[in-house]
C-alpha positions in Angstrom: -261.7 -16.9 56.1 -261.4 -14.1 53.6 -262.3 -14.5 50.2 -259.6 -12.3 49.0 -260.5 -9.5 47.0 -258.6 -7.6 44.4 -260.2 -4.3 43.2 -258.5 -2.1 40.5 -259.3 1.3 40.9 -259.8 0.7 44.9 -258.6 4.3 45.3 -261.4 6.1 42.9 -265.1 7.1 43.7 -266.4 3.9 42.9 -263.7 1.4 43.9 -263.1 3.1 47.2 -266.9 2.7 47.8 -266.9 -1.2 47.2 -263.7 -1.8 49.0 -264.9 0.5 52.1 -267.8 -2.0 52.2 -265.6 -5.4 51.8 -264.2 -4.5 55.2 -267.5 -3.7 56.7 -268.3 -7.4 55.8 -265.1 -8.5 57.5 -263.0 -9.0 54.4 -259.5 -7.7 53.5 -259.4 -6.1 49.9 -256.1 -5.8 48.2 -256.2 -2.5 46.1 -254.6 -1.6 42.9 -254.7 2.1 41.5 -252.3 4.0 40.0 -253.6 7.1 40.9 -254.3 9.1 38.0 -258.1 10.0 39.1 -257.8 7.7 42.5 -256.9 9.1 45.9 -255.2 6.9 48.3 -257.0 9.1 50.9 -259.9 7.7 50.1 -258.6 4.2 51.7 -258.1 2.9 55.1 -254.3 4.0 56.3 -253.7 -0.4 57.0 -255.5 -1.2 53.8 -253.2 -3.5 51.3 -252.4 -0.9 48.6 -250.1 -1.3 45.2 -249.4 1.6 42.7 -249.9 -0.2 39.7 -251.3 0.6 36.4 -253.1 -2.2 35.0 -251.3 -1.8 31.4 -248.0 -2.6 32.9 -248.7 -6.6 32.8 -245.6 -7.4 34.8 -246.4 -5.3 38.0 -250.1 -6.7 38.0 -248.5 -9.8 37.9 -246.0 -9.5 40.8 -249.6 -8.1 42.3 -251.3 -11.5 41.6 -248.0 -13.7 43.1 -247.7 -11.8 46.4 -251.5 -11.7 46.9 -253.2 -14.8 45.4 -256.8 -13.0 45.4 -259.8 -14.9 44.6 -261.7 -12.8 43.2 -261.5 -9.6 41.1 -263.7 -6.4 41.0 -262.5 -4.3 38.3 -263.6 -0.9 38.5 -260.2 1.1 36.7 -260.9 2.9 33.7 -260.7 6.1 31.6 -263.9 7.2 32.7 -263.8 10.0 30.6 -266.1 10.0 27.1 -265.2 13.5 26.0 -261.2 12.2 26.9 -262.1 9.0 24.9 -263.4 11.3 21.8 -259.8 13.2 21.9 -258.1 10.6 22.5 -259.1 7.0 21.4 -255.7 5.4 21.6 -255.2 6.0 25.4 -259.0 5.1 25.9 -258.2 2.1 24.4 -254.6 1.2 26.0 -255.9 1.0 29.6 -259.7 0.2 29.1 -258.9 -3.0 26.8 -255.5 -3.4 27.1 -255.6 -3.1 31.2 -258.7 -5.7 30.5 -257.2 -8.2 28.6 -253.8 -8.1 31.4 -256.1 -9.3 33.9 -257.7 -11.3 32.0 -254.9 -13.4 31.6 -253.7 -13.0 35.0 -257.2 -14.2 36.4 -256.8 -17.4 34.1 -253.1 -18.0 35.2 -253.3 -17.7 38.9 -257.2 -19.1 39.2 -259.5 -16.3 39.8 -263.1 -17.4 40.4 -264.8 -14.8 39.5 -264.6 -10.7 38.0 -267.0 -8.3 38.4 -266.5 -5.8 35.8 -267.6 -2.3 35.9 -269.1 -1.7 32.5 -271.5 1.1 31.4 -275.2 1.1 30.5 -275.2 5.3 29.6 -272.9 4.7 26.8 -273.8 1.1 25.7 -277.4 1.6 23.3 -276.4 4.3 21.3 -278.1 7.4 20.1 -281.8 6.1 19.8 -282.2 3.2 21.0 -285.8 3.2 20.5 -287.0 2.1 24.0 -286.8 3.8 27.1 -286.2 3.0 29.8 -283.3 0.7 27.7 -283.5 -3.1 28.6 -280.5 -5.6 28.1 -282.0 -7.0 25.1 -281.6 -3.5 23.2 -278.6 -4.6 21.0 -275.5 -2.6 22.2 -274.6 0.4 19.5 -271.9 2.4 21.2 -270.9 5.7 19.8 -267.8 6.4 21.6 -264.3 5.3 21.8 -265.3 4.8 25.7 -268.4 2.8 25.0 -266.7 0.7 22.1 -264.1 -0.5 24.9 -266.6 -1.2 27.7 -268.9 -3.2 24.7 -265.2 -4.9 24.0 -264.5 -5.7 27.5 -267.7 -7.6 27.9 -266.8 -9.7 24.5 -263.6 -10.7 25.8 -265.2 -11.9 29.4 -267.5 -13.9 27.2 -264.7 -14.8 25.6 -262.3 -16.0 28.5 -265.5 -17.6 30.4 -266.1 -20.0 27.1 -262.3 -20.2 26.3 -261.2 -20.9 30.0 -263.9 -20.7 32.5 -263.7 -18.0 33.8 -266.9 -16.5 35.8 -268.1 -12.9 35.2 -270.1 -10.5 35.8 -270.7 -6.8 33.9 -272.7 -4.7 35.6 -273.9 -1.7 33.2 -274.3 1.4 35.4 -275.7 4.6 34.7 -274.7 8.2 35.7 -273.2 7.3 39.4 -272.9 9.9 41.6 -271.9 10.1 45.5 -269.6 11.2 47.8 -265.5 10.4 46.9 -266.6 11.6 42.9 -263.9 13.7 41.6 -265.1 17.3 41.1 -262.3 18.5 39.8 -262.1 15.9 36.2 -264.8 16.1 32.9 -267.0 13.2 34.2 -268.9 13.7 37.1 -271.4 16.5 36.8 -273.1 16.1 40.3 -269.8 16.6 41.7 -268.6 19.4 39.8 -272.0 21.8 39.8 -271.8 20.9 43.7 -268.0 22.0 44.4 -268.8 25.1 42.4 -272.0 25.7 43.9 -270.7 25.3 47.5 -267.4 27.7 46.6 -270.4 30.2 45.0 -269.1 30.1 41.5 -270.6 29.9 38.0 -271.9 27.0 36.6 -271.7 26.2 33.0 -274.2 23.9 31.4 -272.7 22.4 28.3 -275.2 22.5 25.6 -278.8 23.1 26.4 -278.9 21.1 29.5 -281.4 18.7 28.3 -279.0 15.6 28.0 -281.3 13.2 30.0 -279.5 10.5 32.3 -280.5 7.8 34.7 -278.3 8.9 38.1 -277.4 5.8 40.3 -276.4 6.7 43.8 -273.0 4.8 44.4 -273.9 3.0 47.6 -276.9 1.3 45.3 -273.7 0.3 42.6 -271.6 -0.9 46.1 -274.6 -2.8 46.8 -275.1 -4.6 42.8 -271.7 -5.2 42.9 -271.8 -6.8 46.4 -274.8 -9.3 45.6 -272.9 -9.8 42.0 -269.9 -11.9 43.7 -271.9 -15.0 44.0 -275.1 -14.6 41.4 -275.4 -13.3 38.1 -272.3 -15.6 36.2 -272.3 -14.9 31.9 -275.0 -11.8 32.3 -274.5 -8.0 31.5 -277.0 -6.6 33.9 -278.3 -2.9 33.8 -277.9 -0.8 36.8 -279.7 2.1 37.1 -283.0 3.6 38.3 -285.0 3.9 35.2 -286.0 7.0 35.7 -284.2 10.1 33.7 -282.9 13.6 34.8 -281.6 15.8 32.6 -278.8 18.1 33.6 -280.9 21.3 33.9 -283.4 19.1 36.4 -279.6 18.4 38.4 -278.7 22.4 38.4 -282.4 22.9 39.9 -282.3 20.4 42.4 -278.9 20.8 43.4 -279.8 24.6 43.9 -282.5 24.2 46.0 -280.1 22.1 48.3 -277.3 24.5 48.7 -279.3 27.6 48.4 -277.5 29.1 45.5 -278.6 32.2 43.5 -277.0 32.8 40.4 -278.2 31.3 37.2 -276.3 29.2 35.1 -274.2 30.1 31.8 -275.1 27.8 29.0 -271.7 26.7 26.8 -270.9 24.1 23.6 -271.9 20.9 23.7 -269.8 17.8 24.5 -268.5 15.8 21.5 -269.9 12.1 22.2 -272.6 13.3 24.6 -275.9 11.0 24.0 -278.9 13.1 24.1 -280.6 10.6 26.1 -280.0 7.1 28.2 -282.6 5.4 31.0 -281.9 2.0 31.8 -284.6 -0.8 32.4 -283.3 -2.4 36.0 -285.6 -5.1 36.0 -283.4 -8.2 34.8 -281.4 -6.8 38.0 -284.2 -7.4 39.9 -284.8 -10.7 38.9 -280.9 -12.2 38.9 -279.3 -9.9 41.8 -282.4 -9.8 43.8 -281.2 -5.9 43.5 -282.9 -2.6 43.2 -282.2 1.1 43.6 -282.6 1.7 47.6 -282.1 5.3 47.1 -284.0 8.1 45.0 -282.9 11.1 43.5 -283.6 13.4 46.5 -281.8 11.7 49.3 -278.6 11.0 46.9 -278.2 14.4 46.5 -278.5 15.1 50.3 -275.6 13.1 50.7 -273.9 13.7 47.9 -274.0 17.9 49.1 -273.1 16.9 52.7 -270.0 15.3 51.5 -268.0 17.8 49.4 -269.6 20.5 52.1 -267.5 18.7 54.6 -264.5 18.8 52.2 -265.6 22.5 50.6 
């Protein structure tokens, strides 16, 4: 019997990911994406789709009668920290607002569990002092993005003491795969790879020394897999803890597509943290998870991917 799953953002990188492997385990996912980053091509034709955004409480809702899911995996969001910095409100409206909807949906119609996709890049702040950055670092986001996902886990907390209600956050860092969308601000894998492949300039913003812990997006699948039935109340790290900064990315992505030209350095990004490595062993010990991929054979992928799609 199917456990019925309902994933927001089913149509984006990540969500697409997590429900292409639901089916692989013989379940039936029910997606929800409204489409303003997602791409229903990146579904199954005979998957259960709605076009909903998850502000508009009353569609969600009419989403949650037909469907009577089980569980949740919520993976929509602004994913955007530069948007976030320009524009706080929006960040806010769907990132909390689209939170607290389902929320309340999950309570009303008996959701067992959520598995929230929150973010351990953005959630210690600008020096956090240890690196790589365990849980127990006290969260300090900087922006409007991270203040929301930081929000988001206080209101799970919230609704499991209030009504019950399992959870889940699983902090990710930099993901990158195949299905990313090269063409937004987040993403930089993605975009220096389109452009590469297509033989254009790439722009570093900055010096190219922002450092980030890249998580291949099969490994995230994979946390988010084992966290349906373990990890209940915890925010768990999941990344590599190992760092790359974006000028060790340009090299290595290079080197993969045989590309010549140097990059042009531009402005930095307002918001951009300087530097974020995440400690993955409390992961280890409560998913029984660790990375299964390392930098190298990511990116291998990763290039095979958009140079089928180039």
């Amino acid at each position: 019997m199917s456990k019925k799953f309902l994933v927001t953002g089913g149509a984006g990188f990540i969500g697409s990911n997590i429900v292409d492997e639901l089916i692989k385990l013989g379940e039936n996912p029910i997606v929800v994406d409204d489409l303003s980053t997602g791409n229903r091509t990146n579904l199954p034709s005979d998957v259960i789709f709605y076009e909903c955004d998850v502000r508009n409480k009353e569609q969600l809702e009419k989403v949650f009668q037909a469907e009577r899911p089980r569980y949740l995996i919520h993976t929509a969001a602004q994913i955007s920290v530069s948007k976030s910095v320009r524009e706080p409100f929006y960040d806010a409206e769907v990132n909390i607002m689209g939170m607290i909807n389902l929320l309340d949906l999950c309570v009303k119609y008996g959701i067992e569990k959520v598995v929230f996709s929150s973010s351990g890049g953005v959630m210690y702040g600008e020096d956090p002092k240890i690196y790589p950055t365990p849980e127990s670092v006290c969260p300090d986001p900087f922006s409007p993005y991270g203040i929301a996902k930081l929000s988001c886990e206080k209101y799970l907390k919230f609704y499991e003491k209030e009504f019950g209600l399992r959870y889940t956050a699983l902090r990710y860092g930099n993901v990158y795969g195949p299905r990313q969308n090269p063409d937004g601000e987040a993403g930089v894998i993605a975009i220096f790879a389109k452009r590469m492949l297509r033989g254009e300039q790439v722009t570093i913003n900055g010096d190219g020394e922002y450092i980030r812990d890249y998580v291949y997006v099969k490994d995230v699948v994979n946390a988010n897999i084992k966290a349906i039935e373990i990890g209940d109340g915890e925010s768990i790290n999941i990344g590599t803890g190992m760092g790359k900064s974006v000028n060790d990315v340009f090299q290595t992505l290079k080197s993969k597509i045989n590309y010549t030209p140097e990059p042009i350095y531009g402005p930095a990004r307002a918001g951009d943290l300087r530097k974020s490595i995440l400690e993955n062993s409390k992961a280890k010990n409560i998913l029984n998870w660790e990375p299964s991929y390392d930098f190298e054979r990511g990116i291998s992928e990763t290039v095979s991917y958009f140079e089928r799609g180039k």
